[in-house]
N, C-alpha and C positions, 0 to 999 in steps of 0.2 A: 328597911325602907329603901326601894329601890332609885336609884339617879333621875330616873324618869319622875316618879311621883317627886322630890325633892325641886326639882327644876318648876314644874308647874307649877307648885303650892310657893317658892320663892318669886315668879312672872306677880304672882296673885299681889303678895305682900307687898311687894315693891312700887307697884304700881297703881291699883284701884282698891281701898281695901273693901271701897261697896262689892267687891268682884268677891269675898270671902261668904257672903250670906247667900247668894248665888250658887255659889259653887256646893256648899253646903246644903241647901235645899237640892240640889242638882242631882248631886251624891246618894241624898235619903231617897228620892223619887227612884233612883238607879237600883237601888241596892232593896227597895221595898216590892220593886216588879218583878225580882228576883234575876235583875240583869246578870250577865257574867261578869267576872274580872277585868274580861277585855274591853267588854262595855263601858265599866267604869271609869277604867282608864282614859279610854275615847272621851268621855265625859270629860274628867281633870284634863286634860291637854285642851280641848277646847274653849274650859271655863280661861285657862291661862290666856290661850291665845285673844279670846275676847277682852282681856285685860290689855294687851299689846296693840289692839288695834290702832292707837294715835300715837304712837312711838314713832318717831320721825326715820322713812325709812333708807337709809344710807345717806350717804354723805354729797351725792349729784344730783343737782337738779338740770331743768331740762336750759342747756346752754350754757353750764359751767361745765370744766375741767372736770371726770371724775377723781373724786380720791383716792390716795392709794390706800385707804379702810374699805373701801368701795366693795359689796358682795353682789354680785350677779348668780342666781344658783338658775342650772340651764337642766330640763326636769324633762321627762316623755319616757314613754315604757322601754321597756326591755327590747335593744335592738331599734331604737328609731334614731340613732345617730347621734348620741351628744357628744359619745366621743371625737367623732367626724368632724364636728363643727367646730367644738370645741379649739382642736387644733389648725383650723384654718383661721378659727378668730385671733391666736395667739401669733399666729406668721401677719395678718395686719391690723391687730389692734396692742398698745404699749399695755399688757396684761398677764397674768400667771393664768395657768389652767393648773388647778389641781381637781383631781378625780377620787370621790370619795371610795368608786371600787378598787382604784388601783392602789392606793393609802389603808385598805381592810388588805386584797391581797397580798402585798408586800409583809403587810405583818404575820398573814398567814405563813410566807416564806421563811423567816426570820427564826419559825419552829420554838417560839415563845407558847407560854401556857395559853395566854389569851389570843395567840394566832389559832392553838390547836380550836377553841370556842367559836370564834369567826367563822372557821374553815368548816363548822359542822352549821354552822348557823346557815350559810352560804349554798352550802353542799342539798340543805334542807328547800332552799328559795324561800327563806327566812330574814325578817331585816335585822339587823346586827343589836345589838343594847346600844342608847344613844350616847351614855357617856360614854362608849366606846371609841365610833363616830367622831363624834366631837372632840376629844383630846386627841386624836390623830392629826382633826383639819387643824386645830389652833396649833400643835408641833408646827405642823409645815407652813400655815400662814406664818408663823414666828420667824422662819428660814427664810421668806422671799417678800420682793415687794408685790403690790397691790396697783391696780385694781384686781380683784380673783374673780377666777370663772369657776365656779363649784359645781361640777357634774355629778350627777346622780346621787343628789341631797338637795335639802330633805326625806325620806321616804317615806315617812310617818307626824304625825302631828307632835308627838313626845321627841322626831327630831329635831323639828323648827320650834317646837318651846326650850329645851334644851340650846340650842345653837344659841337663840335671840336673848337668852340669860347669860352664857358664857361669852357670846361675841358681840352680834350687833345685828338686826335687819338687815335682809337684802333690800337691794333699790328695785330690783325685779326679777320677777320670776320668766325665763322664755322656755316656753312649753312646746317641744317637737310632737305635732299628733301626727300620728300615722296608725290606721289599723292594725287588727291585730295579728291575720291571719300574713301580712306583710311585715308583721316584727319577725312571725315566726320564721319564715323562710329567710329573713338573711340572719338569724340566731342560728340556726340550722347549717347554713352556710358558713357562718364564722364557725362553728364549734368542726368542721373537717380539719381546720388549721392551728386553733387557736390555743388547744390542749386544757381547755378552764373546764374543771367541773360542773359546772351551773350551765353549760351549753348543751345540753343532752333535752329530746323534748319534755320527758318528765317533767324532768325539773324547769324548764323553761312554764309547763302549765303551772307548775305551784308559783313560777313568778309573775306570772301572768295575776293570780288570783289576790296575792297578795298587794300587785303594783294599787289594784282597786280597790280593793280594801282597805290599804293602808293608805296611799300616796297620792291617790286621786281625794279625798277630803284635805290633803295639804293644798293642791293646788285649787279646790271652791277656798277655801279658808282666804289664800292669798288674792284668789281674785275679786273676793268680797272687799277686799283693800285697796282693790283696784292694781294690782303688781303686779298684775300677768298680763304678759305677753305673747299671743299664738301663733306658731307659723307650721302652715302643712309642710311635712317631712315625707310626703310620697314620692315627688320627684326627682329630681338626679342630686347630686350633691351638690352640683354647682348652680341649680333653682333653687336647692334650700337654700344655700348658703346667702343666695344671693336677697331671700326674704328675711335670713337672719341680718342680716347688715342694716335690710331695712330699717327693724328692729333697735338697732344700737345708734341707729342716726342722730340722734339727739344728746347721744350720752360722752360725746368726744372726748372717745377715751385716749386718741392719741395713735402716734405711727409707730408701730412697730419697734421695742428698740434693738440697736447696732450691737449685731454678736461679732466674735473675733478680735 
């Protein structure tokens, strides 16, 4: 039994167990239409997440301090800047950025068995197994303080049910939208310099296919909970950025702290 099913049949039990008859009938309807695996799956992770719905989500509300439990996951396709933003919100907000691709890479690097797995996962424009994922980010949240900015996670519904068993809801999801033919061109652009595998267009189309299929039902899921928040990412950095701020206006998270 894989991490993923485990994760969502534990959301189940813990929380709703009217959520258990559901899910089951859910199941046999899936499995009698002669759905696929992946189907199924989709199936289990959503029965979970519909379980999660009134789980209280992070620790800020709108006008308090947030906490240092606090999870912001900042989410948009392939190439529309999280990482960008990401790191301009950590030079003025008192916050971590960690980056779920850079936390997969690094293990890559590392030339562990489970780097070599990643790296083909990766290589593929494939999203990683969530317990994977997820014992990386809980290592490194272990390491630093909070509030965290969680780039490029969730990917998948088996992420965010997985994550919200292991860790805790985000308080909101900010969603960079930007087309697609405008992700392509600066994934294109980054991959002259950046030497990453997954930058070639190949592979950029399989991430493309996947970000929708998989990671676009995370982000209806969250904003069915009302925890998204949008901001176009077509114009310059400094108009995104400046619509992301708008964004976290409420969540005072604090200035910056004093390095050196």
């Amino acid at each position: 039994v894989s991490f993923d099913t485990v994760c969502v049949y534990m959301a189940r039990f813990l929380l709703w167990p009217s959520v258990l008859l559901s899910a089951t009938l859910a199941q046999a309807l899936v499995v009698s239409s002669g759905g696929s695996a992946s189907r199924l799956r989709q199936q289990r992770a959503r029965m979970a997440l519909a379980a999660t719905q009134h789980v209280p989500a992070g620790s800020s509300q709108r006008g308090e301090r947030a906490g240092e439990n606090a999870v912001y996951f900042i989410m948009g396709g392939p190439g529309s800047g999280k990482g960008t933003q990401c790191a301009r919100l950590v030079e003025h907000f008192d916050a971590t950025h960690l980056s779920a691709g850079d936390l997969l890479r690094s293990e890559v690097a590392s030339g562990s068995e489970q780097g070599s797995a990643i790296a083909a996962a990766i290589a593929d424009g494939q999203i990683v197994a969530s317990e994977t994922t997820v014992a990386l980010l809980q290592a490194a949240m272990a390491k630093r303080r909070g509030p965290f900015l969680v780039d490029g996670f969730p990917r998948s519904l088996a992420n965010l049910a997985a994550f919200e068993v292991v860790l805790a809801p985000c308080v909101f999801m900010l969603f960079l939208e930007v087309g697609e033919e405008a992700m392509m061109q600066r994934l294109l652009k980054r991959g002259e310099s950046s030497g990453r595998c997954d930058d070639n267009e190949a592979t950029i189309r399989k991430r493309f296919r996947t970000y929708l299929d998989e990671s676009m039902p995370v982000v209806e899921a969250l904003e069915a909970r009302g925890l998204v928040r949008r901001v176009s990412a077509e114009g310059s950095a400094d108009a995104v950025f400046a619509a992301v701020l708008d964004a976290f206006a409420d969540q005072r998270l604090g200035a910056t702290r004093a390095t050196g």
